[in-house]
C-alpha positions in Angstrom: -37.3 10.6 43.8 -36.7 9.4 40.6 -33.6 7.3 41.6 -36.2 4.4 41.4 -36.7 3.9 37.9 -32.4 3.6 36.9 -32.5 0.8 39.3 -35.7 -0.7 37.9 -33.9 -0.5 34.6 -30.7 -2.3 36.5 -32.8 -4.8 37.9 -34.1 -5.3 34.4 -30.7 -6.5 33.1 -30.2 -8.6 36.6 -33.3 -10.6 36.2 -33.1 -11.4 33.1 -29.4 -12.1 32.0 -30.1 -14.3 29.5 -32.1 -12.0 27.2 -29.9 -9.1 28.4 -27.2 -10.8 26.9 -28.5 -11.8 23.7 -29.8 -8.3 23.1 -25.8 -6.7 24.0 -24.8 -9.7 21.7 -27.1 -9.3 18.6 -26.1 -5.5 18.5 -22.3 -6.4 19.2 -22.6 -8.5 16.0 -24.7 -6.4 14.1 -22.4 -3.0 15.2 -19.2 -5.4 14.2 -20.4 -6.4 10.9 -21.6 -3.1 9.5 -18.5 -1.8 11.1 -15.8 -4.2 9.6 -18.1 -3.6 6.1 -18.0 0.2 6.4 -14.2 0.3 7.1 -13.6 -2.1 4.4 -15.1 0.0 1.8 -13.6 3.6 2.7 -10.2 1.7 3.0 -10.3 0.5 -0.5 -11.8 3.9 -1.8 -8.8 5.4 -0.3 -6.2 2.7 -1.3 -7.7 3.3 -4.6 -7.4 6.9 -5.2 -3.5 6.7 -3.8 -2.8 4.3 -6.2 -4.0 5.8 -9.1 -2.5 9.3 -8.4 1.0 7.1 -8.1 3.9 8.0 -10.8 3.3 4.7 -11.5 0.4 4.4 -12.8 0.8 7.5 -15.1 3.3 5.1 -17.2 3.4 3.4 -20.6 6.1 0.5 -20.4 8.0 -0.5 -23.8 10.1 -3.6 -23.7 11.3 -6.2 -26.3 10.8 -9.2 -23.6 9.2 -12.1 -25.4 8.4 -14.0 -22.1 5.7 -12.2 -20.5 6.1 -13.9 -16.9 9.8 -12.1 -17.1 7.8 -8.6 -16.6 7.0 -6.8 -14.0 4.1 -5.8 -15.7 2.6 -8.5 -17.5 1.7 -8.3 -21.5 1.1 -10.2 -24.3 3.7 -12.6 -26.1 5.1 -11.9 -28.7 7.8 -12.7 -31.4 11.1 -10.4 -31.4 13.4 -10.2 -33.3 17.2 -10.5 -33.1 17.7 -6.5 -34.1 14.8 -5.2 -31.7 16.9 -3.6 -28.7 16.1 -0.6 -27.2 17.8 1.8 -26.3 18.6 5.3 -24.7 17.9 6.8 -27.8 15.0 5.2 -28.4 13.7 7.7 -26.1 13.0 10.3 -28.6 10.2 8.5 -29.4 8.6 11.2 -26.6 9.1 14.1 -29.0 6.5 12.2 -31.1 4.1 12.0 -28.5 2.6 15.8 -26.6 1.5 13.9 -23.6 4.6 12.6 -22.5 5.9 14.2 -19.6 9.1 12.2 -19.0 10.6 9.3 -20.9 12.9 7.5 -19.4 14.7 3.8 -18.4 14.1 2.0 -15.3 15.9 -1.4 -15.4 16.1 -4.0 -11.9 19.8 -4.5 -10.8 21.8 -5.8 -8.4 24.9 -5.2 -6.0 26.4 -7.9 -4.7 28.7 -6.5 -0.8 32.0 -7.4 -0.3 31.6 -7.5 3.5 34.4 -8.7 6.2 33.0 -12.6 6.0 33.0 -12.6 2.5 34.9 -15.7 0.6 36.1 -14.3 -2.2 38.5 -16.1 -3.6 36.5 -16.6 -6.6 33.0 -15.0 -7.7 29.5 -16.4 -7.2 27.4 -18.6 -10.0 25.1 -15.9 -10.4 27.1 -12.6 -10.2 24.4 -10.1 -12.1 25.7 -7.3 -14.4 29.8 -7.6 -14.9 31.6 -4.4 -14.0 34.2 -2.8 -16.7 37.5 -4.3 -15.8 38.7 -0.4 -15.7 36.5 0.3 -12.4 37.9 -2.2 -10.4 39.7 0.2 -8.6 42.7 -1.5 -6.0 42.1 -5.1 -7.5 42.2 -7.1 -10.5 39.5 -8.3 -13.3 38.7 -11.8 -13.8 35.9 -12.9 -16.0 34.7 -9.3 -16.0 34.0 -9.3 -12.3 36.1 -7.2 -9.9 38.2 -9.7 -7.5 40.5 -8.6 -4.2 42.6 -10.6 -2.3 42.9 -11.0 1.4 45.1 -8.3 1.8 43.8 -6.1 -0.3 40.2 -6.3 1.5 41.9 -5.6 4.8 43.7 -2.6 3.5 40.4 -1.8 2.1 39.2 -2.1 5.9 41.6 0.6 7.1 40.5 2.9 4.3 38.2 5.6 5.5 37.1 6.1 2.2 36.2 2.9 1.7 32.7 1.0 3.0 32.5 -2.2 3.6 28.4 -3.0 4.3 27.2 -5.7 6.6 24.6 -6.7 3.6 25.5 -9.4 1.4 23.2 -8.0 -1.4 21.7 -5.0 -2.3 18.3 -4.1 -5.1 17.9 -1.4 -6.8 17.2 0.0 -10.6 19.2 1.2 -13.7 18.1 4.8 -14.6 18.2 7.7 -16.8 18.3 10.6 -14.6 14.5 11.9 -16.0 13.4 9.4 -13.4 13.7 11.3 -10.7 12.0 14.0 -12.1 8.7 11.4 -13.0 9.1 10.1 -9.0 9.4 13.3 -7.3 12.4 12.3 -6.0 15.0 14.7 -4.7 18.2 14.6 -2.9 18.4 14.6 1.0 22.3 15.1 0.7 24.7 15.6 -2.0 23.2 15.2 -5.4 21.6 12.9 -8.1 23.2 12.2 -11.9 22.6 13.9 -14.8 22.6 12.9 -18.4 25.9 13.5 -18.5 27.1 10.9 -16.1 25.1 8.3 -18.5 28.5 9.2 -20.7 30.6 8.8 -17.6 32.9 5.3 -17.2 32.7 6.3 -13.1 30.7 3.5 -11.3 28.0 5.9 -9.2 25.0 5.5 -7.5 22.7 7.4 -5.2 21.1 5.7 -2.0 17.5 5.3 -0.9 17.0 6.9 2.5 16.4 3.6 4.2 19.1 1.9 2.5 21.7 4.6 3.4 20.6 4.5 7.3 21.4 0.5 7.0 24.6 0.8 5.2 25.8 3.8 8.0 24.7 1.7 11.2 22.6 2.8 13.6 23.1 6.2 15.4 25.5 7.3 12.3 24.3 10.3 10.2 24.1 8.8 6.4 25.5 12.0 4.9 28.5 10.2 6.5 28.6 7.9 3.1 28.7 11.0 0.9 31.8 10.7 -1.5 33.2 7.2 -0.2 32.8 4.1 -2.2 31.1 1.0 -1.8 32.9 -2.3 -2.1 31.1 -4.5 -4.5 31.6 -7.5 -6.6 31.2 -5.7 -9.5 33.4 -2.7 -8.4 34.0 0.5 -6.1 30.7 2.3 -6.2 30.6 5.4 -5.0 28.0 7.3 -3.5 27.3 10.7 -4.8 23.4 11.0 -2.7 21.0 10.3 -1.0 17.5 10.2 -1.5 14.9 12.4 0.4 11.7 9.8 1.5 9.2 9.3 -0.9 7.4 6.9 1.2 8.0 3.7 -1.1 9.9 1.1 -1.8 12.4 3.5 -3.4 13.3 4.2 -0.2 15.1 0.9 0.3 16.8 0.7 -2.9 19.6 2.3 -4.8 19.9 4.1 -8.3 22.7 3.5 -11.2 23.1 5.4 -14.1 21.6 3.7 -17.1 24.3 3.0 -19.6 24.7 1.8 -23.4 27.4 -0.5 -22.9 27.7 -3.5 -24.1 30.8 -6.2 -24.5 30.7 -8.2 -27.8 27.3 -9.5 -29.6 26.6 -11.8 -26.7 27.0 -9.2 -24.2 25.1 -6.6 -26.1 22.1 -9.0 -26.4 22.6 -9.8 -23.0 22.1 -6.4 -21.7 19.6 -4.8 -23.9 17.0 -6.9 -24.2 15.9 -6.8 -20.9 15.4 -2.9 -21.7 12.6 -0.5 -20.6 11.6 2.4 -22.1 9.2 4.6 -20.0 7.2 7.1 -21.1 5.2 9.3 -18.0 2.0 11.3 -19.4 0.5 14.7 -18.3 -2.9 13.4 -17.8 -3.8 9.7 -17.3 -6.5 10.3 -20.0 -4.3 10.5 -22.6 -2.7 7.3 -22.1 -4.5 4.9 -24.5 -4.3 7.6 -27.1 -0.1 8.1 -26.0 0.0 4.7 -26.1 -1.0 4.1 -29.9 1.4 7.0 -31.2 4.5 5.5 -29.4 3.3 2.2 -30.9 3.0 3.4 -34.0 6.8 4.9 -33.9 8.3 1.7 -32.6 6.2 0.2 -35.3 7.6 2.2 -38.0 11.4 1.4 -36.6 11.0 -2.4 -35.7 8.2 -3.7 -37.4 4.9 -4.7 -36.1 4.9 -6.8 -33.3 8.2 -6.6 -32.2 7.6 -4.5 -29.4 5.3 -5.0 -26.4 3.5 -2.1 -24.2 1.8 -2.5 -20.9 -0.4 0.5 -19.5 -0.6 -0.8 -16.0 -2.8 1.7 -15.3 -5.3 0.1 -17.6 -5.0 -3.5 -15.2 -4.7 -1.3 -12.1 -8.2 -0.2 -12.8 -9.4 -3.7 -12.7 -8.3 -4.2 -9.3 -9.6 -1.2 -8.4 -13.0 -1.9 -9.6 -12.6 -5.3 -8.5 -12.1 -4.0 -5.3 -15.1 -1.8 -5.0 -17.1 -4.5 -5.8 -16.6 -6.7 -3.3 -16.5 -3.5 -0.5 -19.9 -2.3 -2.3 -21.8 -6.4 -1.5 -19.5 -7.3 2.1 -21.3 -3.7 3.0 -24.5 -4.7 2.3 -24.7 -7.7 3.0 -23.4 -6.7 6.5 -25.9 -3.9 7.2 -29.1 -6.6 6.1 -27.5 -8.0 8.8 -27.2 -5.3 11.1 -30.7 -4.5 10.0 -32.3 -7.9 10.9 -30.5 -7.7 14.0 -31.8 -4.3 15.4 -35.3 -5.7 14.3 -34.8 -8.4 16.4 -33.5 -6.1 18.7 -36.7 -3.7 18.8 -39.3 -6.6 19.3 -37.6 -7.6 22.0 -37.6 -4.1 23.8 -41.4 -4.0 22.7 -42.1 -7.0 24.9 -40.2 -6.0 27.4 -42.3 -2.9 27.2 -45.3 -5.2 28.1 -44.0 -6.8 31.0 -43.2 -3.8 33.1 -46.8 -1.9 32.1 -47.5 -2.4 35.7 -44.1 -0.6 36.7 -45.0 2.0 34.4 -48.7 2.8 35.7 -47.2 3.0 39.3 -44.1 5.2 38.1 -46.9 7.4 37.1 -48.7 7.4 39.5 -46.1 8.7 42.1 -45.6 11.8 39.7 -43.4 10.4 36.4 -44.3 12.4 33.3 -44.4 10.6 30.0 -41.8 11.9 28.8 -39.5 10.7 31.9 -40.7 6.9 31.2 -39.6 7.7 27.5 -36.4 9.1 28.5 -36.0 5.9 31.2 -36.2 3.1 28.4 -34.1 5.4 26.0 -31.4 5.5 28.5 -31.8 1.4 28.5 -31.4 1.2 24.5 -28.1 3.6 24.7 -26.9 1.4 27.7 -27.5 -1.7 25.1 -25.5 0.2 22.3 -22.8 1.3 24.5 -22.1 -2.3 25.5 -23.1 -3.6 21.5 -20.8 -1.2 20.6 -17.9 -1.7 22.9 -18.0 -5.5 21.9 -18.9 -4.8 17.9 -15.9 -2.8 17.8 -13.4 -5.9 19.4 -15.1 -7.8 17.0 -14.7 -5.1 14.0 -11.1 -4.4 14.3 -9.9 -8.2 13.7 -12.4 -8.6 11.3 -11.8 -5.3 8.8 -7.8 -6.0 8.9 -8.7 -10.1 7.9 -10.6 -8.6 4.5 -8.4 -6.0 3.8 -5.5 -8.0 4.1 -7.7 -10.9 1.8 -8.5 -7.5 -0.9 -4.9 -7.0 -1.1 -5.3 -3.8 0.3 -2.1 -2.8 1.7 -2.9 0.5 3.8 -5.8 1.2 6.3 -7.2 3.8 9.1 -8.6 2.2 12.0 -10.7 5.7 11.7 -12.7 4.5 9.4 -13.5 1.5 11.7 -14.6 4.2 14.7 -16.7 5.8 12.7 -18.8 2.8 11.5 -19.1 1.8 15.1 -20.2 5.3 15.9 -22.9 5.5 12.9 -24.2 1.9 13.8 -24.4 2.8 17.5 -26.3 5.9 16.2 -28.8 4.1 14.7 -29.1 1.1 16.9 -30.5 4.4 19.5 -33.2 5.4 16.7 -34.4 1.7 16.7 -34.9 1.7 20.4 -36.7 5.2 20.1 -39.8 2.9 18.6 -40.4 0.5 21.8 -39.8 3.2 24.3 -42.6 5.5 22.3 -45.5 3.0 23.5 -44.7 3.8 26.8 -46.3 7.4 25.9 -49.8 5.7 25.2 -50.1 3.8 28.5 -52.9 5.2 30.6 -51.5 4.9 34.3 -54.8 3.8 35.7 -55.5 0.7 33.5 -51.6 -0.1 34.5 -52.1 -0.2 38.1 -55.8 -2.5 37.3 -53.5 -4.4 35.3 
């Protein structure tokens, strides 16, 4: 019996495809904005609050470099002076400090493969750190740099204990062996160094997980590089670990004992003044406060000014609230919009109200009970969110990744998109609740007069 009234509310949409459509449209742009906002904003409240619980970010950085577009971390310039070099031992600056957790170094270097295409008949222009001429191990030392011959590279070929890498290059970082400790970073296979391999003339280093699955080939097991060494340009290295996944860019890279070594004035210079000290904290609170005794240490050995800090947690923060800003006004600006559109929206369902009083009044009349008509033109504003909502979200997805990738925001859950299309569509149903309620004060016999 009441089959009728579904296809009135068909026929509805049929007769009128023009204002069908704009409805399904306003709500697909309304549902896709607030959406896109919505996801935005959760995305940067969680890319936020991983950032700030990174290692990272728990850091003071000490360095002598004058140029400040040579750090990683920018600072301010500043003077130094020729006998300002840090070093290892500078790292007992910690025992001044109770809110140091770990202090250690964490320099960028550089490997440079020997690999089977390799010319090598004399090195590069920009070679990186030399190798001792001592760890040039089956070849001779020219200019500090480790050279092998033809022959020599194909013996190294036939050696099993030998790799020879298809990568012409590799990154990774000088460190003191408190680094792992301040990264959670353990070993997957064999083991990491310890302060006593800082003392050590053997050329070591330990593997990032990714990096040792490139170096092995595919379908090798990486604990297959365990013990063997690496052919370099600066030197066998050979691989004592592996890395477990820390899910960062450490995964990609290698780590080399941090050593004071240094060849001549020149050399020293050359190698220490690109220097960091790090010093990891308990509590991020206590960084500015961590910050100004280490300060005043440095002070005390190198004079003021002669060394320069950066607490990047301090500019992390500005991105961060930089961030929520902009998440805080795209989201409201978007649901004005949203709001404007299901206002729109209602009025329209209002006069569409009017032109089927008639329908209603005979509806009725055959035995319809208010709260069926309600229910009839409820079901017609969730079959209008339904298709908003299919459309806002093809719209939303496109349209959240475009400003998170504008934000700098680097990871994202297309959850948080689903559940702004599922809270818009939620309250795009509540707006149509108001049209449908006049059908509850038509009197059915003035609708059939009418």
């Amino acid at each position: 019996m009441f089959k009728e009234p579904y296809k009135i509310i068909l026929r509805r949409f049929r007769d009128r495809p023009l204002e069908s459509g704009l409805l399904v449209l306003a709500v697909a742009l309304g549902i896709g904005a607030f959406s896109a906002g919505f996801s935005l904003l959760m995305n940067t409240v969680s890319y936020s609050r991983n950032l700030m619980s990174s290692p990272e970010y728990k850091e003071l950085i000490f360095s002598t470099r004058s140029n400040s577009e040579e750090m990683e971390t920018p600072v301010r310039e500043k003077l130094v002076q020729e006998t300002a070099v840090l070093k290892v031992s500078d790292l007992e600056a910690a025992k001044m400090a109770p809110g140091v957790q770990w202090a250690f170094v964490q320099n960028r270097a550089h490997l440079r493969l020997i690999t089977r295409d390799s010319q090598i008949s004399s090195p590069p222009e920009a070679m990186g750190p030399p190798a001792p001429p001592e760890s040039a191990e089956g070849g001779t030392s020219k200019n500090n740099f480790f050279t092998i011959s033809d022959d020599e590279r194909a013996a190294a070929e036939k050696d099993e204990s030998v790799v020879i890498a298809e990568l012409d290059e590799i990154s990774g970082y000088e460190v003191t062996p408190q680094f792992f400790n301040a990264w959670g970073i353990t070993a997957a296979d064999g083991s990491l160094f310890t302060d006593t391999d800082l003392n050590s003339t053997a050329n070591i280093i330990v593997l990032g997980s990714k990096l040792a699955s490139l170096i092995a080939g595919e379908g090798n097991n990486p604990s297959i590089l365990l013990g063997k060494k690496l052919l370099t340009r600066e030197g066998y290295q050979t691989i004592i670990g592996i890395t477990n996944p820390v899910s960062s860019s450490y995964d990609s890279e290698y780590f080399a004992p941090y050593r004071d070594q240094s060849g001549g004035v020149s050399g020293f210079r050359r190698r220490f003044m690109d220097t960091q000290l790090r010093f990891a904290v308990y509590n991020p609170s206590d960084l500015d406060q961590t910050a100004e005794l280490l300060k005043n240490w440095f002070a005390a050995q190198f004079g003021e000014d002669q060394i320069t800090v950066s607490n990047p947690r301090a500019e992390a923060m500005q991105l961060v609230k930089r961030n929520g800003g902009i998440g805080i006004l795209i989201l409201f600006l978007s649901a004005a919009g949203f709001f404007i559109a299901l206002v729109n929206v209602s009025n329209i369902l209002i006069s569409r109200v009017l032109r089927m009083k008639k329908g209603v009044g005979i509806l009725m009349a055959v035995g319809a009970a208010k709260k069926d008509i309600m229910n009839l033109f409820l079901l017609e504003t969730v079959l209008i969110a339904l298709l908003g909502g299919a459309a806002g979200t093809a719209l939303a997805l496109p349209l959240s990744n475009y400003m998170r990738e504008a934000a700098g925001i680097t990871t994202a859950s297309w959850l948080f998109t689903a559940v702004g299309v599922v809270l818009s569509g939620i309250v795009t149903v509540l707006f149509g609740i108001i049209p449908s309620r006049h059908y509850m004060k038509i009197d059915p016999a003035e609708a059939m007069r009418s």
